[in-house]
N, C-alpha and C positions, 0 to 999 in steps of 0.2 A: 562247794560247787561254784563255777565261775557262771556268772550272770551274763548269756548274749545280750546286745542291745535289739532291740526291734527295728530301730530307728535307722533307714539304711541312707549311708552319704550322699549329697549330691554329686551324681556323674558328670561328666562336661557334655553329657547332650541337655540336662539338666540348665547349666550353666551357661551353654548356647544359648536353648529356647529363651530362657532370661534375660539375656543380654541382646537378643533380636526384639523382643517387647516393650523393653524398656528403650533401645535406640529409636525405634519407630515411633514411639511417642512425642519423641523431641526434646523441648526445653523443660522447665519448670514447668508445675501445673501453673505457676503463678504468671509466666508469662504466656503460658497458653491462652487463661483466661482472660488477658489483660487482648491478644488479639482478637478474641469470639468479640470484646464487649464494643472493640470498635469496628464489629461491622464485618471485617476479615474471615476466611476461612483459615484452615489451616492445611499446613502444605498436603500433608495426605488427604484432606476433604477435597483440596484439587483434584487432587489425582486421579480421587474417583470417581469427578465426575468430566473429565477430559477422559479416560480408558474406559473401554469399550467393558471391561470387567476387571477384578481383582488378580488375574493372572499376568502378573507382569513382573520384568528381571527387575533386580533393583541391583547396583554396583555399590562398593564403596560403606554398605552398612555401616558397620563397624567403625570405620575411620575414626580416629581420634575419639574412640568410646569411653576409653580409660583415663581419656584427661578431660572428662566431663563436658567434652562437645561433639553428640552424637554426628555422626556423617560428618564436620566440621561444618555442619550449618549446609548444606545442599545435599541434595536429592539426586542421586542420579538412578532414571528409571526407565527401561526400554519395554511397551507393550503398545496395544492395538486401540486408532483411534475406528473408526467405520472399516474395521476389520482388514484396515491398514497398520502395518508397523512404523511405529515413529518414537523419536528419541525424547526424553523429555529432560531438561535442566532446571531442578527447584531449586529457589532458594526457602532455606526453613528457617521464620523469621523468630522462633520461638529460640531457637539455638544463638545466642550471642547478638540479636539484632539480623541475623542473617550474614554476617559480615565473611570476608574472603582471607581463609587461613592458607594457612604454608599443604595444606592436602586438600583445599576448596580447587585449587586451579590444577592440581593434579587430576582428581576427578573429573572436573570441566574438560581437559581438554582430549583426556582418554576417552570421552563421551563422543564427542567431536570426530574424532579418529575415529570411533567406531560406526561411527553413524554413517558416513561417508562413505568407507568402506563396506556398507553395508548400502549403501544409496537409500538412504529413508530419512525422512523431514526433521529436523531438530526444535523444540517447544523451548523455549527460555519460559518461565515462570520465574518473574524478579521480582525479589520483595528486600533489598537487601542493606543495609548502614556503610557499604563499600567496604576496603580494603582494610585489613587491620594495620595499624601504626606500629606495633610492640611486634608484628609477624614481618615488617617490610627486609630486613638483611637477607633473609632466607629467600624471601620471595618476590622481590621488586625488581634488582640489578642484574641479577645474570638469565645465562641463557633458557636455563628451566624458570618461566616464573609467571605474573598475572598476566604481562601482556601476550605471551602466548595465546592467550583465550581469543584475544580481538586477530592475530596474524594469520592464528584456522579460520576464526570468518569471515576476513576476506578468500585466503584458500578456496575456502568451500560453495563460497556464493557462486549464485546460479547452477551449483550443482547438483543441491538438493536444498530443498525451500527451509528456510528460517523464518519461524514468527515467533515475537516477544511479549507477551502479555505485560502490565507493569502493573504491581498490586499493589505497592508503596514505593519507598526511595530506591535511585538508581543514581546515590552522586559521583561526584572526578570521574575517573577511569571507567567506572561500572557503567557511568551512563551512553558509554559507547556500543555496547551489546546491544540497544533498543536501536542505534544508529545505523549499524550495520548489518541488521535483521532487515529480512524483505517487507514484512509486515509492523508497526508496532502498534500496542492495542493499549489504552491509557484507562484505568478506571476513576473514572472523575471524585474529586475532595481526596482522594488517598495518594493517586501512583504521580510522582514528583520525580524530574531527571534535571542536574545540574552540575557545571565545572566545582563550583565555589557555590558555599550557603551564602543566605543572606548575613550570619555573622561574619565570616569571611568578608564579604562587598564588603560590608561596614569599615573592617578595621583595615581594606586594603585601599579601598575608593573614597570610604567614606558616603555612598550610596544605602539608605535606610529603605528596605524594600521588603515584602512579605514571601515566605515559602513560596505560595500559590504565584505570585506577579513574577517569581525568579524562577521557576522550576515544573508550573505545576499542570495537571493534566491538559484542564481548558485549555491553558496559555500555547501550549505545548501543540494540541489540535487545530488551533486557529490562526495562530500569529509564528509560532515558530515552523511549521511545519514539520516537527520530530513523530508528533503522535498521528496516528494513520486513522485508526477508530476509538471515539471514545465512549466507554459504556458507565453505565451506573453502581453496577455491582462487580463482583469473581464472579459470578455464575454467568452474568452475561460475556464478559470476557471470555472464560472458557469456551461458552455459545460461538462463540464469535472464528474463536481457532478454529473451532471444528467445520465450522461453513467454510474459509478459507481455504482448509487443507482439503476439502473437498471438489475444489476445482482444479487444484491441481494435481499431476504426476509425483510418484514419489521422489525423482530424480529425473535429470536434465535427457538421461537418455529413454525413458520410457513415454509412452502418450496419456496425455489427461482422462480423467474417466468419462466413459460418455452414462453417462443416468437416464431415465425412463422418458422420453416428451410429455411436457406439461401447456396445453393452450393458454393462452397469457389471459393477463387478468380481464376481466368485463368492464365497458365504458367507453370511453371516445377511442374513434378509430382516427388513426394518423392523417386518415385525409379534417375527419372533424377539427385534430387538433393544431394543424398549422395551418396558420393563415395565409391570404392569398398577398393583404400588402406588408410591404416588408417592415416597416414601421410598424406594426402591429406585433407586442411581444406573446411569445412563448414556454411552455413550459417541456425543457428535455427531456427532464425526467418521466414526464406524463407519457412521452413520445418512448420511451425507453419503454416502458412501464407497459405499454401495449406491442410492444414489440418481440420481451423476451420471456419463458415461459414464467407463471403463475411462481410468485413467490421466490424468486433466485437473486433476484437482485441485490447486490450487496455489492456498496459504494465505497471507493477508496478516497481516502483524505475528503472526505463530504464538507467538513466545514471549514479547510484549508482553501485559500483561492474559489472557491467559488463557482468562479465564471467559466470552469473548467472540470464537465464532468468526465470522473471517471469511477470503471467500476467492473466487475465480474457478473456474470450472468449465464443464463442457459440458452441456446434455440433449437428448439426437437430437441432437448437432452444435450447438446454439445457446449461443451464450456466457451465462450466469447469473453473477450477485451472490450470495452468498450468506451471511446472518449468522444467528446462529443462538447460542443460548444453551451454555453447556458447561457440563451438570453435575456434572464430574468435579474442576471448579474452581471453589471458592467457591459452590459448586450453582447456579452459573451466572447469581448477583445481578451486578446491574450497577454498576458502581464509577464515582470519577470517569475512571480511564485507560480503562476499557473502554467509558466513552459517548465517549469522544475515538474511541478507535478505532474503532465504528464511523459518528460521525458523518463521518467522515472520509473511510472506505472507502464508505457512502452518497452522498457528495459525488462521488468520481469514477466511479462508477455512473451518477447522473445529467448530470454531464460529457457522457461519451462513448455515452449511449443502451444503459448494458447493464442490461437487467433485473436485478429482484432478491428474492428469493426469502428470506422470512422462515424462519427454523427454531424454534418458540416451547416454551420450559420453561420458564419464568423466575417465580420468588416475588416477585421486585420489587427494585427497588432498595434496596442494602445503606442499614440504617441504623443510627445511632451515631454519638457525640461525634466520636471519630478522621474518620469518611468525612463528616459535617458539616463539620469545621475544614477538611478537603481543600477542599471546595464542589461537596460530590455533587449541591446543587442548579442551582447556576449549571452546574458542566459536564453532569448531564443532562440540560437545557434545550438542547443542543447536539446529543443525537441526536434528540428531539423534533422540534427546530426541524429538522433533516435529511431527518428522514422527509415531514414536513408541508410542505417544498417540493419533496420530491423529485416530478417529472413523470413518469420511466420508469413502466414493466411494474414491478406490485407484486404479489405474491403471499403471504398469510401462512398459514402453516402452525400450528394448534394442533396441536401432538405432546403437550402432555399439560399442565402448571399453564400457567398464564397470570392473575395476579394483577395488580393495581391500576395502578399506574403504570408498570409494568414492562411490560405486557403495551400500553399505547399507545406507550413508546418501539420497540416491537418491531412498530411498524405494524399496530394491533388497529386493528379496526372504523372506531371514530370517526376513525383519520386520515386514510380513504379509498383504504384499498389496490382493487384492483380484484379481488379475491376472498378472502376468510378461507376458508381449508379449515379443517375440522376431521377430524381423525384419532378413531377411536372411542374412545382413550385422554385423550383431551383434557379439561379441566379449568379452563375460565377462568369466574373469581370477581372480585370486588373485591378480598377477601384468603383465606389461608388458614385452616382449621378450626382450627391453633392461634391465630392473631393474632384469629379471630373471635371465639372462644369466651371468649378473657382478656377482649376489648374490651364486648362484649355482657353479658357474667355476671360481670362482674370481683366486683363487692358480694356477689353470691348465696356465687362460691367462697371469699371470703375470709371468710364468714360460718360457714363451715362450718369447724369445729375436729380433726375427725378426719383425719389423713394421709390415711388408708384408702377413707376417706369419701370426701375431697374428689377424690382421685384419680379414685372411681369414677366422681363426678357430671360432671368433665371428661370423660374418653369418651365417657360416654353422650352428652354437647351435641355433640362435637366429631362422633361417629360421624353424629347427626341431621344438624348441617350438609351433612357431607361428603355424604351422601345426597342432597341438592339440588343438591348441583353435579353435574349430568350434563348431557352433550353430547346427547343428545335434549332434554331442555326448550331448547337454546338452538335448535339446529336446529327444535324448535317453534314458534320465538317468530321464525324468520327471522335470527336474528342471525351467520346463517354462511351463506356463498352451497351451502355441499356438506358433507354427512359423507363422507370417502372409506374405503374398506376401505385398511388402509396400505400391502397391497403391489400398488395399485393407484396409489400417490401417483403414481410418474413418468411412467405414461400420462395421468394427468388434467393434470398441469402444461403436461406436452409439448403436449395441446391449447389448455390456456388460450395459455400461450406467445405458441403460433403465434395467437391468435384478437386476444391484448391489443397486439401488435406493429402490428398495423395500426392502431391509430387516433392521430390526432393529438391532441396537446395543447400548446396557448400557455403560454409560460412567463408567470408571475405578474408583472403591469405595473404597476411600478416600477422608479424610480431606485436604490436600495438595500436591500438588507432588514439589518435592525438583527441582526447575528449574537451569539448570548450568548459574551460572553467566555471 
């Protein structure tokens, strides 16, 4: 008698499920481990704590399963973050270093393509060693290949919001992804973006420098202005997306979410906090801080320039822009990295339809040899040019100086915000009573020989000037739609808001507008 076996074959659903368990895992256990110990999560612990839950598409499983690099080292995953749909692009650092194979950028840019098409937000999640060397014939030089990745995002900007979390290395080519991203989010001691390593410098400069001084989070937040937010861990980064993509729309053509109204926080009320002379420094944020609802606040480029806040917020539930001078830094003159920053953060303002909300101290743009040679005039031609095409809700706030040039890059009158408020502390001149009184009498005080003398005959001009500048002759003269009492600002905003949201406006018809370099 012929013996049946018991034993019955593995089926290829069998063979599937296996090979779906085993891709999901990723690399080696050995390189798994080697990222838990430094701190890292790993790409699907991301995942799941950015998705709203575990039901989400995933593209591209399989990819290069059979030649021992599952997905080819990225993730491509489409599910729900606050039960919004958004795209997500992982790199899975356990797979090869994360690095970009001949089906890495095929996935990246079918993700892309879909997303768009789909009008919902794209999540870069980089953690990656760049492009492979040994993969470049296939996928460097012709027209299917890595740079595709960066040509969709420029394509897709402002059409549906990009943010880039950075978990580790993002060098060459890779590190343009975080560039091109509306938001990037740097996790400090780990995520590094750079053309050339510091080996590289060495053997080409001969410049001896460290990861971190060439590349590295901090530097990157502070001094370069690549990094937007920098956190401490993955989990706050993740934290971080999820606030961001909460303010905005999924896509260019729908409106931002409006969320519950929340009464802003307890403490000094805006009249407490800005003082009456104008020598006397303050704090914006404090002023912010009382202004927008309880807990929304969330700063852009916070430790990039400075002297130049910007940042998202709520008022009654409605998502705001909000830039606004910091006196407490450089008294809040505008430099050339702080008209980048906020032409920049103006830009995706008027992107995605979120209003924006001027906050005005400003003596004007810094001047001197040093911020000349910078090209304080070419890059403040850049928040200029910002504000002067931006189409959203404008709202400008005089909170107290507002002087010459400073006060039109901070969307004064003549660039057509849809209401100047003025606060009864306010003070907008062409210049200040010092820069008046040297310009006007320069001959008269240098005529005069006495210390004592000349000192006196300064005040006494500079005290006349400053007597002129009051916010009633301008509110006389019509030059401000409102004086508001100040701790009435957030009720009157809250109605303009809701009043300036309704009306339409055509975007400005042309081919191109000529952007200052």
């Amino acid at each position: 008698m012929t013996q049946v076996s018991t034993t019955a074959e593995p089926t290829v659903h069998d063979r599937l499920k296996d090979s779906i368990a085993a891709a999901q895992l990723g690399g080696s256990e050995k390189n798994r481990e080697k990222i838990k110990k430094s701190g890292k999560l790993l790409v699907r612990e991301r995942l799941a704590e950015l998705f709203d839950d575990e039901e989400y598409i995933e593209d591209g499983l399989l990819a290069r399963f059979e030649d021992g690099l599952p997905g080819d080292a990225v993730v491509i995953a489409f599910g729900n973050v606050d039960g919004r749909e958004v795209c997500v692009i992982a790199n899975d650092y356990s797979v090869k270093a994360g690095t970009w194979g001949n089906r890495t950028f095929e996935k990246i840019t079918m993700a892309q393509k879909k997303a768009e098409e789909a009008g919902i937000p794209i999540v870069y999640l980089f953690d990656s060693a760049g492009a492979r060397i040994d993969e470049q014939f296939e996928s460097f030089a012709g027209r299917n290949a890595w740079g595709n990745i960066f040509y969709n995002q420029v394509q897709i900007s402002g059409r549906v919001p990009q943010v880039c979390a950075l978990f580790g290395p993002s060098p060459a080519g890779s590190a343009y992804v975080p560039a091109l991203c509306d938001l990037t989010i740097m996790v400090r001691g780990n995520a590094t973006a750079y053309l050339g390593s510091p080996r590289l410098a060495e053997m080409v400069t001969g410049e001896q420098v460290t990861l971190e001084e060439m590349g590295g989070a901090e530097m990157h937040s502070t001094v370069s202005g690549l990094g937007d937010v920098l956190v401490d861990d993955d989990s706050e980064a993740i934290a971080s997306i999820r606030v961001w993509l909460s303010f905005l729309p999924p896509n260019w053509n729908t409106t931002p979410p409006i969320a519950e109204a929340v009464a802003p926080r307890e403490g000094r009320t805006i009249e407490d906090i800005v003082p009456l002379r104008e020598a006397e420094v303050f704090d914006m944020e404090e002023l912010v801080e009382s202004l927008v609802d309880e807990g929304t606040w969330f700063p852009y480029k916070e430790l990039f320039a400075p002297e130049m806040l910007t940042g998202f917020a709520r008022i009654n539930g409605r998502p705001v822009g909000l830039v606004g001078n910091q006196p407490t830094h450089m008294g809040g003159s505008i430099f050339p990295d702080s008209s980048d920053k906020a032409a920049r953060f103006i830009w995706i303002c008027n992107a995605y339809g979120i209003p924006i909300i001027f906050l005005v101290d400003i003596a004007g743009y810094m001047i001197g040899s040093e911020v000349e040679r910078q090209g304080i005039i070419r890059h403040g031609a850049k928040m200029i040019f910002a504000v002067s095409e931006c189409r959203v809700p404008r709202i400008t706030v005089l909170v107290r100086k507002a002087y010459g040039g400073g006060y039109l890059a901070m969307s004064g009158a003549p660039m057509n915000p849809d209401a100047v408020i003025a606060l009864p502390t306010a003070r907008p001149a062409l210049m200040g009573p010092d820069a008046a009184v040297n310009g006007v009498y320069y001959n008269q005080i240098h005529a005069i020989e006495d210390p004592e003398e000349r000192k006196a005959y300064i005040a006494e001009k500079q005290a006349e000037y400053a007597e002129k500048i009051d916010v009633f002759k301008i509110a006389n003269a019509n030059a401000v739609e409102a004086v508001v009492p100040a701790n009435e600002l957030r009720s009157d905003l809250t109605r303009r808001l809701g009043l300036y949201s309704k009306r339409k406006t055509a975007p400005i018809e042309r081919r191109q507008a000529i952007t200052p370099a």
